[in-house]
N, C-alpha and C positions, 0 to 999 in steps of 0.2 A: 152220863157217859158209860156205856158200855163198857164191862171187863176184859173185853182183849182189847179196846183203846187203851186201855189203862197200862195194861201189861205193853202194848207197844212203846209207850210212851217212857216209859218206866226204863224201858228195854235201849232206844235211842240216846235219853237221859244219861244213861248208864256208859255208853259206849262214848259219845261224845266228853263224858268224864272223862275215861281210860285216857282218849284222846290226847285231853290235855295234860294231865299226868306226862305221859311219857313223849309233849311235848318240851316239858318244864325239865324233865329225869335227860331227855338228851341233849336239852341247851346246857345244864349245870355240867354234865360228861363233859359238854363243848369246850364252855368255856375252862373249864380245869385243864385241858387237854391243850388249849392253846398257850395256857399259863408256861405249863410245862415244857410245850417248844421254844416258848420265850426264851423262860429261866434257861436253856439246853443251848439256845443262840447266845447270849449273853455271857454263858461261862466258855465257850468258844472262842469268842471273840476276846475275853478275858486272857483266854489260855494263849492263844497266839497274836496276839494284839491286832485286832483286826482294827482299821481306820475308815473312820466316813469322811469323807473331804465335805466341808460346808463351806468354805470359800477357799476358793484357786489359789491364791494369792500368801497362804499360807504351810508355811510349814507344820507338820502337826508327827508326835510322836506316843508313841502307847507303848505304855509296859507289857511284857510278855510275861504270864505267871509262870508258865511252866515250858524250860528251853532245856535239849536235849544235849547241850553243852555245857553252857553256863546255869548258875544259878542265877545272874543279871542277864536281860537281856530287852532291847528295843525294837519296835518294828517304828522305823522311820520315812512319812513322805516327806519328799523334798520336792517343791515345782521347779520348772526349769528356769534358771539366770539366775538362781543364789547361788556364793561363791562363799563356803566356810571355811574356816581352820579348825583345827581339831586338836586339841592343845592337853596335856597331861604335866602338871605341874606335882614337885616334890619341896616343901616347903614348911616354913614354920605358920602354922594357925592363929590367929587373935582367938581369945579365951572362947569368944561364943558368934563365932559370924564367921562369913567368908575369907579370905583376904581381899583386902580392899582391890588392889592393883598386880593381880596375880604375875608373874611371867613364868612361862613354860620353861620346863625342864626339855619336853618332845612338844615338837608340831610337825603337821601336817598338814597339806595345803587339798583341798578333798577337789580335785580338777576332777575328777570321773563324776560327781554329781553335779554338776552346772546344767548338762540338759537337764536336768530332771532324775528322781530316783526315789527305791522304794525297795532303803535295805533294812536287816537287822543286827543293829550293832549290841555286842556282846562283851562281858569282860569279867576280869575274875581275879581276885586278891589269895594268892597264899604265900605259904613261908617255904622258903628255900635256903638251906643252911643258917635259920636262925631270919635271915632278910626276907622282909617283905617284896613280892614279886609282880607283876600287874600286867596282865594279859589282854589285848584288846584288840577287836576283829570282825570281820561283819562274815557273812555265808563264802565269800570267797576270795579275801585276803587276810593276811594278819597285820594291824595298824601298828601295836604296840608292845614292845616286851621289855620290858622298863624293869631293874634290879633296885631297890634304894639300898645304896652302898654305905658302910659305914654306920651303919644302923644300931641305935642303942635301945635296948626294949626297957620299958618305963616300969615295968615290972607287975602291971595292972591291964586290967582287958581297954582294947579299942574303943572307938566307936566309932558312930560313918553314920552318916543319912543319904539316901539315891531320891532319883529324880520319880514321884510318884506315877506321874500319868496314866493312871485307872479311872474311866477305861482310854480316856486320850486328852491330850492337851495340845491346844496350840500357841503358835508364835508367828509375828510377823518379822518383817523381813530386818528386822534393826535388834532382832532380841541378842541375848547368850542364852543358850540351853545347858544348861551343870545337869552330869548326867549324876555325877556323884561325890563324894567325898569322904577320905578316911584317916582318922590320926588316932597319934597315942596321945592321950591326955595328961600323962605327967610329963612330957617332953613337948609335946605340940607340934611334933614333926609329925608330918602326914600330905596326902596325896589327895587333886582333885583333877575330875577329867572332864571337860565342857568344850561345845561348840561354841565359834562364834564366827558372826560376819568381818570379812577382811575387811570393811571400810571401818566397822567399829574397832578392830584390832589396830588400824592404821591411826585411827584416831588418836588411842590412848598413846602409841608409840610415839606419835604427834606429840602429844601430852606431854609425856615423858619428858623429850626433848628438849624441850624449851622449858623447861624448867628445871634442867638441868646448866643448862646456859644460862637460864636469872642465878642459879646457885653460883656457877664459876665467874661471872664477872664483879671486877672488884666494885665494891662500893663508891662513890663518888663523897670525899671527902673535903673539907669545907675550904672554900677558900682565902689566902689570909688580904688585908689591905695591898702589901706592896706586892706580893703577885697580880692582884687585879689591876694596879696603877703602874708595873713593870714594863716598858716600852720595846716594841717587839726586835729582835734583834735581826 
């Protein structure tokens, strides 16, 4: 083999390396780069609670981390022909759970979202002369402004837990969604604010009822011989 085959060879050799280098140096750039619009869509969507609908058929809601009113806030799809109430209860808590059977201090009957909607509901707790205050509202009404009156401070901090939905959660058409809840723990008085469907709200009230009616009717007490053998008059 002759010396400028050699140097050719050497020369091609050489170049088709390079080649592959910088095509390995700009796939690695690639991929970092797409990493990064990733993670840039994802805290996005984080930040103003962006929703993907994967079935129609559901409601689906996503927290919003960073809202230019509230410190809480929701972006909420709703498809059309759900019918909720919107309820804000002020109430005594069981030590460590929900109440079982809540009933609303406020409701709300939500007829603007029955076709369909796709709002963000918002809310906010502070203290107003000593009482706690609860503010609640989506981009273009206000829902709730609810005082708890009569209020006695426990003398120790809060607590509360909200509805997580990061980065979304769904619900179908029968759920309740709690968006959140807040009490004093040496008192147990405190505040939660949850959706629910009117048929499931109808139900319990259903509930309710009739067992309030087993309560009030008197018992059927025994009967004695000569009342059963008492010929009727």
């Amino acid at each position: 083999m002759s010396p400028s085959h050699d140097k050719s060879f050497s020369l091609s050799t050489l170049l088709l390396f390079v080649v592959i280098v910088a095509l390995i140096v700009s796939h690695v750039v690639m991929m970092r780069q797409l990493a990064n619009a990733r993670a840039e869509v994802e805290d996005i969507r984080r930040k103003y609670g962006h929703i993907q609908i994967e079935n129609a058929e559901h409601t689906y809601v996503a927290r919003i981390a960073e809202n230019e009113q509230d410190a809480h806030a929701y972006r909420i799809h709703i498809p059309p022909g759900r019918h909720y109430l919107l309820h804000l209860t002020d109430t005594t808590f069981p030590t460590d759970s929900y109440p079982a059977d809540p009933q609303p201090s406020a409701t709300l009957s939500m007829n603007s979202w029955r076709q369909g909607a796709d709002v963000v509901l918002s809310f906010s707790i502070y203290r107003e002369r000593g009482a706690p205050r609860v503010v609640v509202h989506t981009e273009t009404e206000q829902l709730f402004d609810y005082v708890m009156k009569d209020w006695i401070d426990g003398g120790g901090r809060t607590e509360g837990s909200q509805l997580q939905a990061s980065p979304q959660q769904a619900f179908s058409a029968d759920d309740t969604i709690r968006f959140m809840w807040w009490r004093d723990p040496t008192t147990q008085r405190g505040i939660m604010l949850w959706m629910e469907p009117v048929a499931r709200w109808e139900a319990r009230r259903g509930a309710r009822a009739a067992k309030k009616a087993d309560e009030a009717e008197p018992a059927a007490g025994p009967v004695s011989n000569a009342e059963a053998s008492a010929p009727a008059q």
